[in-house]
N, C-alpha and C positions, 0 to 999 in steps of 0.2 A: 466800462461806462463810456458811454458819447461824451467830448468836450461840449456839455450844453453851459456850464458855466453856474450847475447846481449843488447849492454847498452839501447834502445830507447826500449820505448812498438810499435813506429812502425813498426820499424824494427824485432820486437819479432810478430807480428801482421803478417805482409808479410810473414815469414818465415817458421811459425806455419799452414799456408793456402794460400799457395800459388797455387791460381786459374789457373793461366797459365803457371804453370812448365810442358814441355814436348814438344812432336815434333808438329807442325801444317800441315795433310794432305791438300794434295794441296796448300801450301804454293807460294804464287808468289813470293817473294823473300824471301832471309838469308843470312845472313851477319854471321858471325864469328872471334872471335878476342882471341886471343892463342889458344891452339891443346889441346885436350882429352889425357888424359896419361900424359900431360908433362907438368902439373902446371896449374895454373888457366885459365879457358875458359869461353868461353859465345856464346851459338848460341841465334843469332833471328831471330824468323820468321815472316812473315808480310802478311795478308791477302789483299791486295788495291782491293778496289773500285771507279774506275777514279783515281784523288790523293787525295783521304783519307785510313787512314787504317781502315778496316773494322774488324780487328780481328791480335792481338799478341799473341804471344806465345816465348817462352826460353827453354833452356838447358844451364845445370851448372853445375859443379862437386860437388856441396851441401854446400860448404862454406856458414850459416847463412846468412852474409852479402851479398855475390853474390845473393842468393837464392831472398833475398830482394830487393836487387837494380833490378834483372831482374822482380822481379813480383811488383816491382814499374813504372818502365817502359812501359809495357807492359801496362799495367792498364791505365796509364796516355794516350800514344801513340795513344790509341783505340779512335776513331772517330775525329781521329785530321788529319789536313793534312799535306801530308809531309815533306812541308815546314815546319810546325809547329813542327812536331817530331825532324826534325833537328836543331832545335834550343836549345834543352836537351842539356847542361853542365854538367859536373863531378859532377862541385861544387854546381851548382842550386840540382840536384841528391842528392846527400848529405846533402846538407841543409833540402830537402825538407821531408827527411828522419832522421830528427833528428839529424843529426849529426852521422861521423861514428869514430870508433876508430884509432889511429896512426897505421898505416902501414895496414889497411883494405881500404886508399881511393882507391885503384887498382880496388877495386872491382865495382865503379861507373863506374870506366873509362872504363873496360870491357862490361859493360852495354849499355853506351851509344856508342861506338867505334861500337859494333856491330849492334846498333840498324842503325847508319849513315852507316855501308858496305853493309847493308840489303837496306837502301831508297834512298842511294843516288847513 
């Protein structure tokens, strides 16, 4: 594990190899939640097939823990449907990721915020 200074190995895990950080061509939807340049953000993008998704993808300004919470997401979200996707919590996000540090939960809630303006 890189000294990123991430308390969970899952979260050092996601961070370290994060499979689907970047844009998704031909993206059917994306949702986005804060702006590029002006503090934390998260895009997501959503491949559907009928209503399931077929394929996630993120963008993130590199925060460890964003990095992780989107390529948590992303992972999970894939072959669910999207009812299902919209059912991801902050707090389920965070738990399910070990636990995140005081004043890093933002970075769940950018995760799942954008995953619901991408599906719903």
């Amino acid at each position: 594990m890189r000294n990123t200074g991430v308390s969970s190995d899952t979260v050092a895990n996601l961070f370290n190899d994060p499979k689907t950080l970047g844009a998704l061509p031909d993206a059917d939807v994306t949702g986005q939640e804060g702006m590029p340049g002006e503090g934390p953000y998260m895009r997501m993008h959503l491949r559907l097939q009928g209503d399931r998704v077929l394929e996630a993808t993120f963008e993130t300004y590199g925060c460890p823990y964003c990095v992780a919470c989107g390529s948590f997401t992303t992972r999970w979200v894939t072959g669910r449907t999207v009812q299902q996707a919209l059912a991801l919590e902050p707090g389920d996000l965070a738990l399910l990721l070990g636990g995140l540090p005081l004043g890093k939960e933002h970075c769940a809630s950018l995760a799942v915020s954008s995953l619901r303006k991408a599906a719903g």
